[in-house]
C-alpha positions as CSV (number, residue, x, y, z in Angstrom):
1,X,-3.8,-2.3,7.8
2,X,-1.5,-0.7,5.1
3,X,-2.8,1.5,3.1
4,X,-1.8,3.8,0.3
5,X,-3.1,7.0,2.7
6,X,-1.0,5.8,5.9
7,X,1.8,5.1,3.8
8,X,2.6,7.4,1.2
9,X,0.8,11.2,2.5
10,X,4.1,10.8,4.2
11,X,7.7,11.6,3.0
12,X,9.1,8.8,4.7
13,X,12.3,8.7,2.5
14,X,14.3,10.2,5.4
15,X,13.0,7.5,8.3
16,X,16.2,6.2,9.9
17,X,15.1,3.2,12.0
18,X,15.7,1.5,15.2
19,X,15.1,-1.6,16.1
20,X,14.2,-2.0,20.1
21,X,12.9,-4.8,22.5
22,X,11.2,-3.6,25.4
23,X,11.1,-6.4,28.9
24,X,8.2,-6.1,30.8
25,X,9.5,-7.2,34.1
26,X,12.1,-4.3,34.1
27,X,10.8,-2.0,32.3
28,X,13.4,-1.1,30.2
29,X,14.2,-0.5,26.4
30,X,17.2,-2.7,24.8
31,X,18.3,-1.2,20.8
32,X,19.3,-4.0,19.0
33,X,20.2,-2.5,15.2
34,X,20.0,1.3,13.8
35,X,19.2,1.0,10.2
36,X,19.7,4.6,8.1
37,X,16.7,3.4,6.1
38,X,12.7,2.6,6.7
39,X,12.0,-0.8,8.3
40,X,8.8,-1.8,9.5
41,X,6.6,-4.0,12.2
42,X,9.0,-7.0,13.5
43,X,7.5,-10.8,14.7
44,X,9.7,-12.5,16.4
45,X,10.2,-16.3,15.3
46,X,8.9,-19.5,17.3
47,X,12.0,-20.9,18.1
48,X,13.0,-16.9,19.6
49,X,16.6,-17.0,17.2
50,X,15.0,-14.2,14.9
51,X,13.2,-11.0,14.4
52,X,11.2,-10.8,10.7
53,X,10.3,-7.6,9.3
54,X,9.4,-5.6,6.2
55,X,11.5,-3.3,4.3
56,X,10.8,-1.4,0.7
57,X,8.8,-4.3,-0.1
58,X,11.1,-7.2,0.6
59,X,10.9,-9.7,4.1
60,X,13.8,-10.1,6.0
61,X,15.1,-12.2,8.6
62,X,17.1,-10.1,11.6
63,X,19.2,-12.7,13.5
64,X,19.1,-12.1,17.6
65,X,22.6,-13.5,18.0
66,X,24.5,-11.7,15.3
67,X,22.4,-9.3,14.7
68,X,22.8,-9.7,10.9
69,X,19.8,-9.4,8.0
70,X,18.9,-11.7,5.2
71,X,16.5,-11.0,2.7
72,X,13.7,-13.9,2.3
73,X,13.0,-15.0,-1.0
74,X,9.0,-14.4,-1.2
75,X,9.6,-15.2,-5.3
76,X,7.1,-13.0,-7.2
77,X,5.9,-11.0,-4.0
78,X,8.0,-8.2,-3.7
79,X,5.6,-5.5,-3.0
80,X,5.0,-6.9,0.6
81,X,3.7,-4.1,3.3
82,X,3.7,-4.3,6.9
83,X,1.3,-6.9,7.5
84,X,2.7,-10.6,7.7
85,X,2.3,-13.0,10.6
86,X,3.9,-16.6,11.2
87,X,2.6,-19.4,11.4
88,X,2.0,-21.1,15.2
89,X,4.6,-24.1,14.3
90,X,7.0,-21.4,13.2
91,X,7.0,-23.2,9.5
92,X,5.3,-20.7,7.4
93,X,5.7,-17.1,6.8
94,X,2.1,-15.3,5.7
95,X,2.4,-11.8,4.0
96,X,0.1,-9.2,2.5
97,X,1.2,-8.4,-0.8
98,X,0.4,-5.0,-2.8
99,X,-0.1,-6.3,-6.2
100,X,-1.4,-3.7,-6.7
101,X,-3.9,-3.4,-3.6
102,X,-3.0,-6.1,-1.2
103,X,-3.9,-9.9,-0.9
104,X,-2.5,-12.3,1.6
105,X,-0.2,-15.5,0.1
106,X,1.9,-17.7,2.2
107,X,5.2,-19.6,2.1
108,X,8.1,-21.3,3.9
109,X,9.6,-19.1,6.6
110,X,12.6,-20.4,4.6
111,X,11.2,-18.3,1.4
112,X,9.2,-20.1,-1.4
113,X,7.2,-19.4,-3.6
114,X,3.7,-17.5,-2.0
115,X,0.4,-19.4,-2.2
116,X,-2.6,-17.1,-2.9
117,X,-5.1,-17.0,0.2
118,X,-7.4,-14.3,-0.5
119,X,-8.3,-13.6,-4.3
120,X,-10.2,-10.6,-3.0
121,X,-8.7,-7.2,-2.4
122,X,-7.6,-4.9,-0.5
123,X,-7.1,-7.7,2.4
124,X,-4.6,-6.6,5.1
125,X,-3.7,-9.5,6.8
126,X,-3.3,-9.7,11.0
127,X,-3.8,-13.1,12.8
128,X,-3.4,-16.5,11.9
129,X,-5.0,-19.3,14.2
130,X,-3.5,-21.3,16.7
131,X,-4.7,-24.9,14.5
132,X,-3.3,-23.0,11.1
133,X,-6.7,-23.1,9.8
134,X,-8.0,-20.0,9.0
135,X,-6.5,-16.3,8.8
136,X,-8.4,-13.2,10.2
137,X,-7.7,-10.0,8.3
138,X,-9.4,-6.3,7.4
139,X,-10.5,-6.2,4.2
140,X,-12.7,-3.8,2.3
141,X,-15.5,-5.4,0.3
142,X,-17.4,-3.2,-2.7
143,X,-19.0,0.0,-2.0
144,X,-18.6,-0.5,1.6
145,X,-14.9,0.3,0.5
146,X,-15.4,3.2,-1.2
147,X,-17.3,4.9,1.8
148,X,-14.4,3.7,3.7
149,X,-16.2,1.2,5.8
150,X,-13.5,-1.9,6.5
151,X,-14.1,-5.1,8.2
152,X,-13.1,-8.5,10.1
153,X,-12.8,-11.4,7.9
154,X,-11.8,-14.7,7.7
155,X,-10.9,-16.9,5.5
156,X,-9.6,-20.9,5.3
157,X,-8.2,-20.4,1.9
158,X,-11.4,-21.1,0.1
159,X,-13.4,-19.0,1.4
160,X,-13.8,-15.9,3.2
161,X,-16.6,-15.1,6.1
162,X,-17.4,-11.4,7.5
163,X,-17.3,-11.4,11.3
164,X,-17.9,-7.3,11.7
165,X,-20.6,-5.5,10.1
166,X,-20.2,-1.6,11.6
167,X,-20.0,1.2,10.0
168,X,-15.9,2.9,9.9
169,X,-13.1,1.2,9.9
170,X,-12.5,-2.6,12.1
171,X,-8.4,-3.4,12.2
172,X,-5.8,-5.3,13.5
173,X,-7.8,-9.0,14.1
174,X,-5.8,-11.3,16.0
175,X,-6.7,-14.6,17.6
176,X,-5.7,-15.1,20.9
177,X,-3.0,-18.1,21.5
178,X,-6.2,-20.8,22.7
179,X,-7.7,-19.6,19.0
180,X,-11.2,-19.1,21.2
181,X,-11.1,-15.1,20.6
182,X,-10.1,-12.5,18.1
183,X,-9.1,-9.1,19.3
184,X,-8.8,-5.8,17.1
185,X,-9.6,-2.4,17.0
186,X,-13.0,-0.4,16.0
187,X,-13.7,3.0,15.8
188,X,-17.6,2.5,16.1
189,X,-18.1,4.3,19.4
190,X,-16.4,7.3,18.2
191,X,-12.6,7.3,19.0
192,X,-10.3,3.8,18.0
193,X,-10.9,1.3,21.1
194,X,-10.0,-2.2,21.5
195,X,-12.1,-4.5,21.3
196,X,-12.6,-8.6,21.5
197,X,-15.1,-10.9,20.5
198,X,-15.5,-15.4,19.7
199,X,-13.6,-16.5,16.7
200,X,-16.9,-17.0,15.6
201,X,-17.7,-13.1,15.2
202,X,-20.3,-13.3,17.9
203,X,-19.9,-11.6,21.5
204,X,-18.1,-8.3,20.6
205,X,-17.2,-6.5,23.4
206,X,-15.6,-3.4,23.7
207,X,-12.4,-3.6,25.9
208,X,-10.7,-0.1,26.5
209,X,-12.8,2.9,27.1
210,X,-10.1,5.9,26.5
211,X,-10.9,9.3,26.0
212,X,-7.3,10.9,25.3
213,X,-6.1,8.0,23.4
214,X,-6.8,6.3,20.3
215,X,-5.6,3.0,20.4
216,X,-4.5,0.1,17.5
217,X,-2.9,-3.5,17.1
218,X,-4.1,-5.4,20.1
219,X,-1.4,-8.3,19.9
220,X,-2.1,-10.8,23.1
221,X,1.4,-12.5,24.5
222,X,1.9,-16.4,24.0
223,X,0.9,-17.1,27.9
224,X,-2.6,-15.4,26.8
225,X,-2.0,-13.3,29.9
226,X,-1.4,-9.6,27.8
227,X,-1.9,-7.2,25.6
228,X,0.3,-5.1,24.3
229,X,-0.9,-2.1,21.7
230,X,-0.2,1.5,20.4
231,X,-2.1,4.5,20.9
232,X,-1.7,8.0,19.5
233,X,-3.2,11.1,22.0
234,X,-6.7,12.4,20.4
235,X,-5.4,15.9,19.2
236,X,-2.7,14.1,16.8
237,X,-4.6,12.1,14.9
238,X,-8.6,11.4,13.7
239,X,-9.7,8.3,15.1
240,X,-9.6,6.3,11.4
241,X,-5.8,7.6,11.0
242,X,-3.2,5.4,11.6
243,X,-0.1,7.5,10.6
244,X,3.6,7.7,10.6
245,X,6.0,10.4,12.4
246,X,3.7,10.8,15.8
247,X,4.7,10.8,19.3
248,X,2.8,7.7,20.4
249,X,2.6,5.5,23.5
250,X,2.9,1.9,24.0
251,X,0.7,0.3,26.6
252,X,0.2,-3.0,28.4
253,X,-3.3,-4.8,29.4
254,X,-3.0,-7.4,31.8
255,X,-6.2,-9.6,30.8
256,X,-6.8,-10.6,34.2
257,X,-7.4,-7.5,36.3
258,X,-7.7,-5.7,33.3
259,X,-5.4,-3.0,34.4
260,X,-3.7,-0.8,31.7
261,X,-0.4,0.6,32.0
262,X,1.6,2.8,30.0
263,X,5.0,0.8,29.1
264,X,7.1,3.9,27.2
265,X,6.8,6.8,24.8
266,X,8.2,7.0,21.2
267,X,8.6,8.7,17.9
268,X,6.6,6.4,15.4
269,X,3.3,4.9,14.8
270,X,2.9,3.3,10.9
271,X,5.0,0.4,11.0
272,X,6.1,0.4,15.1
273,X,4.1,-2.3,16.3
274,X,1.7,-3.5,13.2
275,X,2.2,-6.9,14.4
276,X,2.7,-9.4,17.1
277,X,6.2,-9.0,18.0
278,X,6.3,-11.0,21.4
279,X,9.2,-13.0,22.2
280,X,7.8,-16.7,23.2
281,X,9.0,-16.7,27.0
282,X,5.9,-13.7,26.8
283,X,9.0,-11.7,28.7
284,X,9.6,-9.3,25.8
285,X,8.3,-7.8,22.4
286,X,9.9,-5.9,19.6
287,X,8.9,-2.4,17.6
288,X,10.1,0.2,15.6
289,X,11.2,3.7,16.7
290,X,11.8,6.4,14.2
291,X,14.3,8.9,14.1
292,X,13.7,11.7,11.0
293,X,16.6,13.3,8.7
């Protein structure tokens, strides 16, 4: 989720940016671009030629070979935050628009003209599904907004269905790559976990159990064999806070054992690792590191 709190009760005018891939069988950190200016929370295409992320409001295709950017023509949608997704054939780009607030549209990877997916808002888009059926966002509904309760929804385009019903905030949905689960975040046990549950909304089951972290943006590789997610320490954040300019760790679940390990350290948070960003050999992912002048 985006919102006007995480974004703007920061000066983030002086944000330089660099744009990293980190490899999980050696460990180590690769830089790809520097950019003297804010970008925000890369997915990395199907076909593994590109790198799309957000920057003052516009899309933008980074390309891995020549490392050159081109802006995406999202037409009318040029208030886009750093939420957006792609579609599992690689087709279609999704995006959460601030218009003002934010709903979630969709278009050619290719640019287009957005189609409107959620009429409601605020809905902060964060998973697609495998069978490009039906999107799984946060969204606040009413009242339940206003106390700053946010859930799990999804929607097919026509209408929407709440899967999370706890008090606080629920973030970050994401179906796994077989479509059969949805992972996310909830702070209804005190500190941010992660947690997982059926597409369906039922069986929600909490995953980490940390007491020095709290953690956001569960994104599960292709092979459905990781997780990959940020977490800020406890005594630099509130649990509900997802916030920019923080020291923050990223850290890696395998699914199997269920063994957690830290993969590195860096200077970020709002728009690092918002969304999936793994490569599709499941070898790599992007972020964003921040460096502030």
């Amino acid at each position: 989720m985006a919102t006007t709190t995480d974004t703007n009760s920061w000066d983030r005018s002086r944000d330089h940016s660099n744009l990293e891939i980190f490899d999980i069988q050696t460990g180590r950190r690769q830089l790809l671009a520097h950019f003297d200016y804010l970008i925000e929370a890369p997915n990395w295409t199907r076909d593994g030629r590109a790198l799309i992320y957000n920057s003052e409001g516009r899309m933008y295709r980074f390309d891995l070979d020549t490392h050159a950017s081109q802006v995406i023509d999202t037409g009318f949608a040029t208030h886009c935050n750093n939420d957006h997704v792609l579609s599992a054939d690689g087709r279609f780009l999704a995006i959460s628009h601030q218009d003002p607030g934010s709903r979630i549209y969709t278009l050619l990877l290719t640019g287009g003209t957005p189609r409107l997916i959620t009429p409601l808002s605020p809905s902060y888009l964060h998973g697609w599904s495998p069978d490009g059926a039906s999107f799984c966002y946060c969204a606040g509904r009413g009242q339940a907004a206003q106390n700053g309760d946010f859930d799990i929804f999804i929607s097919d385009g026509q209408s929407e269905k709440q899967l999370t019903f706890s008090a606080g905030l629920n973030d970050g949905p994401e179906y796994s790559p077989d479509g059969a689960h949805i992972w996310f975040n909830s702070v209804r046990t005190g500190l941010m976990q992660i947690w997982r549950m059926r597409s369906d909304g039922s069986d929600q089951e909490q995953i980490t159990f940390d007491e020095e972290f709290n953690s956001w943006f569960p994104h599960v590789s292709p092979n459905g064999r990781f997780v990959v997610f940020l977490s800020y320490h406890t005594g630099d954040t509130l649990p509900h806070e997802h916030l920019p300019h923080r020291h923050v760790v990223l850290r890696l679940l395998d699914i199997t054992t269920g063994q957690i390990q830290t993969l590195c350290s860096v200077f970020g948070g709002q728009g690092t690792l918002n969304v999936n960003s793994w490569a599709p050999d499941s070898r790599y992912f992007a972020f964003v590191s921040y460096i502030v002048h």
